[in-house]
C-alpha positions as CSV (number, residue, x, y, z in Angstrom):
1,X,0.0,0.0,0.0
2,X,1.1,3.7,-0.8
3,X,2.2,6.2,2.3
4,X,-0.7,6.6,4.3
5,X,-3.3,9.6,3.6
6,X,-3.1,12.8,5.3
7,X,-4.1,13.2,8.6
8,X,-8.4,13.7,8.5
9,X,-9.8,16.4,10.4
10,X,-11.6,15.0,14.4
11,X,-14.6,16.1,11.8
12,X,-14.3,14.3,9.6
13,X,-16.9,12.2,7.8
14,X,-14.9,10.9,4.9
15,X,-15.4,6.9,6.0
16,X,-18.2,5.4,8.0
17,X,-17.0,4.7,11.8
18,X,-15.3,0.9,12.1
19,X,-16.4,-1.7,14.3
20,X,-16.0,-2.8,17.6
21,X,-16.6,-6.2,19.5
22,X,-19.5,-4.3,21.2
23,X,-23.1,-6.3,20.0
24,X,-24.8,-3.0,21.4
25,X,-22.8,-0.4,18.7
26,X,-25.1,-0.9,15.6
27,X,-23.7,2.2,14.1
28,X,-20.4,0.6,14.0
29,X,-20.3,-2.7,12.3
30,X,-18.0,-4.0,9.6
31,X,-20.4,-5.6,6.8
32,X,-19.3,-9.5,7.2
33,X,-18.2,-9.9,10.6
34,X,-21.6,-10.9,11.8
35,X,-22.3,-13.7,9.9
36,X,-19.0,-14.9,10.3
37,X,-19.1,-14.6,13.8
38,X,-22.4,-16.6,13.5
39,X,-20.8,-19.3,11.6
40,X,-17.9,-19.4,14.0
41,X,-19.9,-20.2,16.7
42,X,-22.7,-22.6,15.5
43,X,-19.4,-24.6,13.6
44,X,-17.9,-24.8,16.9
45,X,-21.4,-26.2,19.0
46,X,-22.3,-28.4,15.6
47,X,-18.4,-30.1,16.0
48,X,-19.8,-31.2,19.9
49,X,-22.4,-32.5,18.9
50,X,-21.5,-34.6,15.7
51,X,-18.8,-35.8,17.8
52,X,-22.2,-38.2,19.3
53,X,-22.7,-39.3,15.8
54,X,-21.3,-42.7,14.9
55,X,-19.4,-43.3,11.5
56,X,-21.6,-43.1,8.3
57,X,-19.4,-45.2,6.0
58,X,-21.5,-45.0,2.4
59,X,-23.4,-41.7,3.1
60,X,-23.1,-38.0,2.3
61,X,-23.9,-38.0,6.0
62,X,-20.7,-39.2,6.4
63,X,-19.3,-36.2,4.4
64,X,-21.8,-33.8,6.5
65,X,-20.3,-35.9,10.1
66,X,-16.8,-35.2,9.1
67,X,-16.9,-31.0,8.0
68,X,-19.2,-30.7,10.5
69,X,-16.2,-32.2,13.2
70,X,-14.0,-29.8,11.3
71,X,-15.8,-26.9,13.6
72,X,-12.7,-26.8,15.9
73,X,-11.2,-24.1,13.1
74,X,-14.2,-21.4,14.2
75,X,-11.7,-20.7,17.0
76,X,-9.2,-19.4,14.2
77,X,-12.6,-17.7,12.8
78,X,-12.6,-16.1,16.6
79,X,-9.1,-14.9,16.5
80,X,-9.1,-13.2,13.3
81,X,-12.5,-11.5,13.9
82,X,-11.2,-10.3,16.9
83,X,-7.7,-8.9,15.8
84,X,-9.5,-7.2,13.3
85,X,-12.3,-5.7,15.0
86,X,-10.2,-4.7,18.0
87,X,-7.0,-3.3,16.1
88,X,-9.0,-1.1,13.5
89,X,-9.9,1.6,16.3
90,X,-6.0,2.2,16.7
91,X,-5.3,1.5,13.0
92,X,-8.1,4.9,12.4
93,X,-5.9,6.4,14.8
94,X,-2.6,5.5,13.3
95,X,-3.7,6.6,9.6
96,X,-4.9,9.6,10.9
97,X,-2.3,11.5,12.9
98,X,-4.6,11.6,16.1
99,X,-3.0,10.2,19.3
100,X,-3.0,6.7,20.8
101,X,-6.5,5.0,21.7
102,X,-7.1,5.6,25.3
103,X,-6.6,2.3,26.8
104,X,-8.6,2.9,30.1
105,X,-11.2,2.4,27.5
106,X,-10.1,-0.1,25.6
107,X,-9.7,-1.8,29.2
108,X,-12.7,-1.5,30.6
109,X,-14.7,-2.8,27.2
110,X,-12.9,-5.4,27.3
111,X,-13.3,-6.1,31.1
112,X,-17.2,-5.2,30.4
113,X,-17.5,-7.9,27.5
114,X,-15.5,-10.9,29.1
115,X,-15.7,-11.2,32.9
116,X,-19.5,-11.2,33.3
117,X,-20.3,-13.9,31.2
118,X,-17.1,-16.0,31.3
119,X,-17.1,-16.0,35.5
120,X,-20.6,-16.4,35.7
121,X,-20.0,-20.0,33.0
122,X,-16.7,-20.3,35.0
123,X,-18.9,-20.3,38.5
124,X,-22.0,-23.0,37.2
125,X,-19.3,-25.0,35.5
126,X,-17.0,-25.5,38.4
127,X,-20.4,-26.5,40.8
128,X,-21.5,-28.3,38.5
129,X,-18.1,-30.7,38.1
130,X,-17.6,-30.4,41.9
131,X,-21.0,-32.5,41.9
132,X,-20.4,-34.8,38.7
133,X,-16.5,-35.5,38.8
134,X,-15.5,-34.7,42.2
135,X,-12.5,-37.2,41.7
136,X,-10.9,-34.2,38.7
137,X,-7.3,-33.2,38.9
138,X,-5.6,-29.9,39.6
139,X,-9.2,-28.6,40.7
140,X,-8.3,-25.5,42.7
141,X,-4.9,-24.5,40.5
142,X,-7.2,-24.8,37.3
143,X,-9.6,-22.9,38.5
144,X,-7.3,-20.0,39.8
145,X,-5.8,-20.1,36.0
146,X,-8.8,-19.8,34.9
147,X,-10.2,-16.4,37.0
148,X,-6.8,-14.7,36.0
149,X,-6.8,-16.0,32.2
150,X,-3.2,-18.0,32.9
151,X,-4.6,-21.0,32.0
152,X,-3.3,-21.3,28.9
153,X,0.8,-21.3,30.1
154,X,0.9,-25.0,31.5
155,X,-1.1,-28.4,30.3
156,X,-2.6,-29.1,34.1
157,X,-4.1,-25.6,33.8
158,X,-4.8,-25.4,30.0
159,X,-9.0,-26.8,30.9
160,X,-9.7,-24.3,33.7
161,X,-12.5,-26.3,34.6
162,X,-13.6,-29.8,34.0
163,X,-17.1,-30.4,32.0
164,X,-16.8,-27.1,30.0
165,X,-13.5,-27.8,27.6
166,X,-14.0,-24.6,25.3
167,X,-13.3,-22.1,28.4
168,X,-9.4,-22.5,27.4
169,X,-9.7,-20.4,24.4
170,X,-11.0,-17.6,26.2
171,X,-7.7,-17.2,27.8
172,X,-5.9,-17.1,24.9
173,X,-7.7,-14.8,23.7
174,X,-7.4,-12.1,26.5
175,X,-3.6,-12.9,26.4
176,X,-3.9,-11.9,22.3
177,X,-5.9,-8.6,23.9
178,X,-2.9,-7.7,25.7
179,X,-0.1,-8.2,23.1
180,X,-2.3,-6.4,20.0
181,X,-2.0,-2.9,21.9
182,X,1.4,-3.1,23.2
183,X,2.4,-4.1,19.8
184,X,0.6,-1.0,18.1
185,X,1.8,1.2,21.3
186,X,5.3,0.5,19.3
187,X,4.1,1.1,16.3
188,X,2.8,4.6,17.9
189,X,6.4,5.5,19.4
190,X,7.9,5.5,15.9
191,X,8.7,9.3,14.8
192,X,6.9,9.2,11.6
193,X,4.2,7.3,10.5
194,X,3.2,6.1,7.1
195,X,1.8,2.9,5.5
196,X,4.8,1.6,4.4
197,X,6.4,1.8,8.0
198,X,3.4,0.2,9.5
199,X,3.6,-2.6,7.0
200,X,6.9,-2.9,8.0
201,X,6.3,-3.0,11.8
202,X,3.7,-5.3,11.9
203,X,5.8,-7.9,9.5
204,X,8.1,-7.5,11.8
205,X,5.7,-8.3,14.8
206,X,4.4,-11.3,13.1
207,X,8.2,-12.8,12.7
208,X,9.0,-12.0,16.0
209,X,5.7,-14.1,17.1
210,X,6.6,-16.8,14.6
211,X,10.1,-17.1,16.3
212,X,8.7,-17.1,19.6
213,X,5.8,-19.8,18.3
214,X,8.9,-21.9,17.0
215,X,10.9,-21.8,20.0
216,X,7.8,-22.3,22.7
217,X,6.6,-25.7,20.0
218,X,10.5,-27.4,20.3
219,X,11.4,-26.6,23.6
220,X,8.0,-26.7,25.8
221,X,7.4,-30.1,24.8
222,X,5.7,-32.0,28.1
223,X,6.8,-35.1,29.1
224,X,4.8,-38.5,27.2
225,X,3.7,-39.7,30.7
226,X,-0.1,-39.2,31.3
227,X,-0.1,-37.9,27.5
228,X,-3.5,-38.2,25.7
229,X,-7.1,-37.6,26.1
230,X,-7.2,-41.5,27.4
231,X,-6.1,-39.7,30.5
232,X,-8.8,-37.4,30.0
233,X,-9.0,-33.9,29.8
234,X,-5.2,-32.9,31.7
235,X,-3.7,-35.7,29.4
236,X,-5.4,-34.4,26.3
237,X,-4.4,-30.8,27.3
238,X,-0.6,-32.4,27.7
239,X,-1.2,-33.8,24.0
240,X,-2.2,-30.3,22.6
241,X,0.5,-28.4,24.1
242,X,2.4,-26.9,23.0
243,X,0.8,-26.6,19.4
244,X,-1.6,-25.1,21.3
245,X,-0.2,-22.0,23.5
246,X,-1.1,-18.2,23.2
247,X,1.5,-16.8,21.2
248,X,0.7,-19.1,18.4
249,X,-2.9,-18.3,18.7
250,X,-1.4,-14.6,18.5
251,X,-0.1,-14.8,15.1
252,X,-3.9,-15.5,13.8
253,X,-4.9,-12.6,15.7
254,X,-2.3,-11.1,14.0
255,X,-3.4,-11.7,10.5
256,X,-7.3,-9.9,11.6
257,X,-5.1,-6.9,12.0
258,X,-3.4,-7.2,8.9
259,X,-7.4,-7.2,7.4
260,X,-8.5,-4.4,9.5
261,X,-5.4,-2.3,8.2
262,X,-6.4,-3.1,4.8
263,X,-10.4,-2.2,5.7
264,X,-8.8,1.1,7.4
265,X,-7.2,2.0,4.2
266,X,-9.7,1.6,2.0
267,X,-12.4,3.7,4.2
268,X,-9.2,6.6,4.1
269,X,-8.3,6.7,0.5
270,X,-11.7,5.9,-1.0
271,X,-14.3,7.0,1.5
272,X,-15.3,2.9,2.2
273,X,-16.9,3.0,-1.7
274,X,-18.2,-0.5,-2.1
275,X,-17.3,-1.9,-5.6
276,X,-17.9,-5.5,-7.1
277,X,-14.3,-6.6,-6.9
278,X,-14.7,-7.1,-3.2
279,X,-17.2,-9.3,-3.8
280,X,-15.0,-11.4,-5.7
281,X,-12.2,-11.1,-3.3
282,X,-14.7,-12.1,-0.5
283,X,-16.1,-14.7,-2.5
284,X,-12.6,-16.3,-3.4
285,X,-11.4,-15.9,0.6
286,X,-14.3,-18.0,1.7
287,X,-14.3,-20.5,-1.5
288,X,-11.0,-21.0,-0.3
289,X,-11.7,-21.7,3.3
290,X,-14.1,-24.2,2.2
291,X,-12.1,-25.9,0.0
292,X,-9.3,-26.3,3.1
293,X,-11.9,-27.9,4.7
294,X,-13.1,-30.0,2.3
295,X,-9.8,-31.5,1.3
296,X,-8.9,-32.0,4.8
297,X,-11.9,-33.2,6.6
298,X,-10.6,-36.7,7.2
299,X,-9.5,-37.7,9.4
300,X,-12.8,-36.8,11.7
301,X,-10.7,-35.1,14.2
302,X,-8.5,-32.6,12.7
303,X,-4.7,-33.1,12.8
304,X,-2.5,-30.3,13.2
305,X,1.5,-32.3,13.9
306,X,1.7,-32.1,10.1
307,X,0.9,-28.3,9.9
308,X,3.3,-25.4,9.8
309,X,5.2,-25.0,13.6
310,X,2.2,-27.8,14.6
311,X,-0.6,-25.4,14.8
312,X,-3.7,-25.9,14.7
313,X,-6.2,-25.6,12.0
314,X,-4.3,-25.0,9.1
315,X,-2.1,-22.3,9.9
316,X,-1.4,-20.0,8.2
317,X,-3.7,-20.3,5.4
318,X,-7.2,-20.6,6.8
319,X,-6.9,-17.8,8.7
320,X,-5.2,-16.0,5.8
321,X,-8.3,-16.8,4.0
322,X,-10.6,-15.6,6.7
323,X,-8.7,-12.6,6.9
324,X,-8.8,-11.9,3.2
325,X,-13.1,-12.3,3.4
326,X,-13.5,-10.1,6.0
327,X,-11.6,-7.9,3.6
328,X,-13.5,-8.9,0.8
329,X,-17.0,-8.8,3.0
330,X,-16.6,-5.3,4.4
331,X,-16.9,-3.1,1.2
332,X,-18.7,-5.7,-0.9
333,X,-21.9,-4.8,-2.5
334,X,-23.8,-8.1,-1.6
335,X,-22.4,-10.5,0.2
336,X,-21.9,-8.6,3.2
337,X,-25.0,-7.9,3.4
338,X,-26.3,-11.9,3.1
339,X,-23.5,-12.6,5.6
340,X,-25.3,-10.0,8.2
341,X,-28.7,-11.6,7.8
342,X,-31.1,-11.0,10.4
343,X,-31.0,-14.5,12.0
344,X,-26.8,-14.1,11.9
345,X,-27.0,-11.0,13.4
346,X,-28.9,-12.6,16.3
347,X,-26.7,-15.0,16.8
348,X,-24.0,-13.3,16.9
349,X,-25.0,-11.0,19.3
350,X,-25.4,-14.0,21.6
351,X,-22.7,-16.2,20.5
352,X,-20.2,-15.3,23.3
353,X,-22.9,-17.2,25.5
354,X,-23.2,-19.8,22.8
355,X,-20.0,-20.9,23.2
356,X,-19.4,-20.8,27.3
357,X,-22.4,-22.2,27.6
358,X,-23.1,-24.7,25.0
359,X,-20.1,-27.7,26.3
360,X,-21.7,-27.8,29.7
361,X,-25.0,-28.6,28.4
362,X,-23.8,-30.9,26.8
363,X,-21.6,-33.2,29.4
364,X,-25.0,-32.7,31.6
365,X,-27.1,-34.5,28.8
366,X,-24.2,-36.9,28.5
367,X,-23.7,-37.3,32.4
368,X,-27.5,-38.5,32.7
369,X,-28.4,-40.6,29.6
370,X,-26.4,-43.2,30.8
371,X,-23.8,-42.9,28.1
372,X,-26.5,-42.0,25.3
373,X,-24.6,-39.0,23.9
374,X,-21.1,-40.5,24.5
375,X,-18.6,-39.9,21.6
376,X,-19.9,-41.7,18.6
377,X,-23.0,-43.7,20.9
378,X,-25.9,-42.2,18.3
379,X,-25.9,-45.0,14.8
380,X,-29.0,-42.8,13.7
381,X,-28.8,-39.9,12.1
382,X,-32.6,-39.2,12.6
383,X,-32.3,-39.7,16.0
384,X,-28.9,-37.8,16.0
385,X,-30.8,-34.7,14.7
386,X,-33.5,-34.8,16.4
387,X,-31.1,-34.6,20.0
388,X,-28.7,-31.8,18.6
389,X,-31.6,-29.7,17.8
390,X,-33.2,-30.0,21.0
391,X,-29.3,-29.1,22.2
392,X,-29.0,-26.2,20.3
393,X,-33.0,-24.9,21.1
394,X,-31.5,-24.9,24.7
395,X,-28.0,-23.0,24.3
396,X,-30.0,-20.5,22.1
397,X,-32.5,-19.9,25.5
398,X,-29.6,-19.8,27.8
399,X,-27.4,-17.7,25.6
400,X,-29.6,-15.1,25.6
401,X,-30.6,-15.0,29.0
402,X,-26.5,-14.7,29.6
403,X,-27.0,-12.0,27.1
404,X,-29.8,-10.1,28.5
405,X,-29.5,-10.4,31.9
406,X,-25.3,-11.0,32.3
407,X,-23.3,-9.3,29.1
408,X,-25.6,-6.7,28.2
409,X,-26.3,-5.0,31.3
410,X,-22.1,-5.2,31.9
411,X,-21.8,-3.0,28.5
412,X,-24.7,-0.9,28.6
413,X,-23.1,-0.2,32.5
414,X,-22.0,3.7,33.2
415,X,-18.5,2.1,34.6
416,X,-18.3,0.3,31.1
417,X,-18.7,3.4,29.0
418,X,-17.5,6.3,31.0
419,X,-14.5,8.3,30.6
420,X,-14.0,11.0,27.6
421,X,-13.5,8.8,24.5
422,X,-11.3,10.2,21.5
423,X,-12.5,9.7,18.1
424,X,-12.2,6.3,16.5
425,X,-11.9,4.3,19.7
């Protein structure tokens, strides 16, 4: 990209305001990310529960079973969505001239948006254990990790809490919410600023993360005793790491801001004019994504040893792909706007509950059908369907009583949203 623009006046109207992770801004969206969001999050509770369905050999169910197990990658969906949602305020900022985002507001959104909901699930699920596994290792020290986001630095930590496996992203995540402004709070200190140099910067970020991702994934490795999920949970946790660890998952947070810099760009130099071509680009970023999938869906349970530094779901190039839709999806003429369909738009206003909530359903139903929605225990698909919609009836209720009486009171709070806030943040 060319040197950035000239700095815009505070008035400015040249380019519609950018997103935030905040469900409540409807002023503020980026065309695409809803939908995405949506998919993310339904992927991720439609992996769960097809993990119930036994092998379909002969069947395009078999073929539905096995990209539907493939939902795992919605976490890279997560990451990017969030790098670039949360990065484009300070990008505004950066292509702009105006100062650094204030980050006692950037804080307390962030505070506002995760802590509710995630101690409230963190609460129910570690009662709920406490009553179902009471014999689980590391209870206490997991659940510690888990109320200051550390979980994610050691394997008897990595599932703060037994019965609700998909809490360990969230740490990872907050860790990527740390790292994104300190790295841009560089990227700030330099004395001039222009595209190129930010370009620069940031490919410079992304190698240092790379080297650190190599050196954690060759030197972290835990010990092979009490490794794999026959040990449950802890071993599993001891099989994924360190693949799995939160610099790694930085570097696809890293790649959302690449996509928000590009989004930023185009709402500077060509006031955010929708044309056709990102469409296409939108179009070929998700084709592609699919395709990944497709190509890759067996075996059921998606490998990752074989991919580039061991990470998970295809890294780099499904979240490249993602990153280059949202791209495509936030100045295109049409898809965006099927993306951001009312029913997406729903749920991804209430996806954050989807996913804290949806797991511990789940090992409830399992704990009392007497092994009935064990891995692989349904044969019949009819019967099959019939239980994961039921499933996903109930995490729709309960995710939107998380969000109406837990996350959106939080936001909508005067601690949440107080304090002068400059432009673009």
């Amino acid at each position: 990209m060319p040197d950035a623009p000239a700095p815009l006046a505070p008035t400015a109207t040249a380019a519609p305001p950018l997103a935030t992770t905040d469900p409540t801004d409807r002023a503020s969206r980026i065309a695409g990310a809803d939908g995405l969001r949506a998919l993310a999050a339904l992927w991720v509770v439609g992996s769960h529960l097809f993990q119930r369905l036994a092998p379909q050999p002969g069947s395009w169910v078999e073929d539905v079973r096995l990209v539907m197990m493939k939902g795992p990658f919605g976490v890279s969906i997560f990451f990017v969505l969030s790098g670039m949602l949360l990065s484009a305020p300070f990008w505004r900022a950066y292509l702009t001239g105006r100062p650094f985002p204030r980050i006692g507001h950037y804080t307390r959104r962030r505070v506002a948006r995760i802590l509710p909901g995630f101690y409230a699930s963190l609460a129910v699920s570690s009662v709920v254990a406490l009553a179902l596994v009471p014999d689980a290792p590391y209870r206490l020290v997991r659940l510690l990790a888990g109320v200051t986001f550390t979980s994610g630095f050691h394997w008897a930590t990595f599932f703060p809490v037994p019965l609700n496996g998909p809490l360990w992203s969230i740490g990872f995540e907050v860790v990527s919410y740390v790292l994104m402004p300190l790295a841009m709070w560089g990227l700030f200190r330099l004395h001039r600023r222009s595209t190129r140099i930010a370009v620069a910067y940031w490919v410079a970020v992304m190698a240092v993360v790379v080297g650190a991702n190599q050196w954690i994934v060759t030197t972290l490795v835990p010990s092979a005793e009490g490794r794999g999920w026959q040990y449950g949970d802890v071993g599993g946790a001891k099989e994924w790491m360190p693949s799995y660890n939160p610099v790694g998952f930085f570097a696809h947070f890293c790649l959302g801001i690449a996509a928000a810099a590009a989004i930023t760009w185009w709402q500077l130099r060509r006031d955010g004019r929708r044309h056709w071509g990102f469409d296409l680009l939108a179009a070929a970023g998700l084709g592609g994504a699919a395709w990944l999938v497709w190509v890759n869906r067996e075996p059921a349970e998606p490998l990752y040893l074989t991919n580039y530094q061991g990470q998970p779901y295809l890294f780099p190039w499904f979240a490249g792909l993602v990153a280059v839709a949202l791209v495509g999806l936030a100045h295109s003429r049409v898809l965006g706007r099927l993306a951001d369909n009312r029913f997406a738009r729903f749920t991804a206003r209430v996806s954050f509950g989807i996913y804290i909530w949806h797991y511990l359903l789940i090992s409830v139903v399992e704990h009392y059908s007497d092994g009935g929605l064990a891995y692989g225990a349904i044969t019949d698909p009819g019967t099959h369907l019939a239980v994961s919609a039921a499933i996903v009836a109930v995490t729709y209720a309960i995710a939107t009583a998380s969000w109406r009486w837990i996350e959106r009171p939080a936001l909508t709070s005067r601690w949440a949203r107080g304090g002068a806030v400059r432009p673009g943040c």
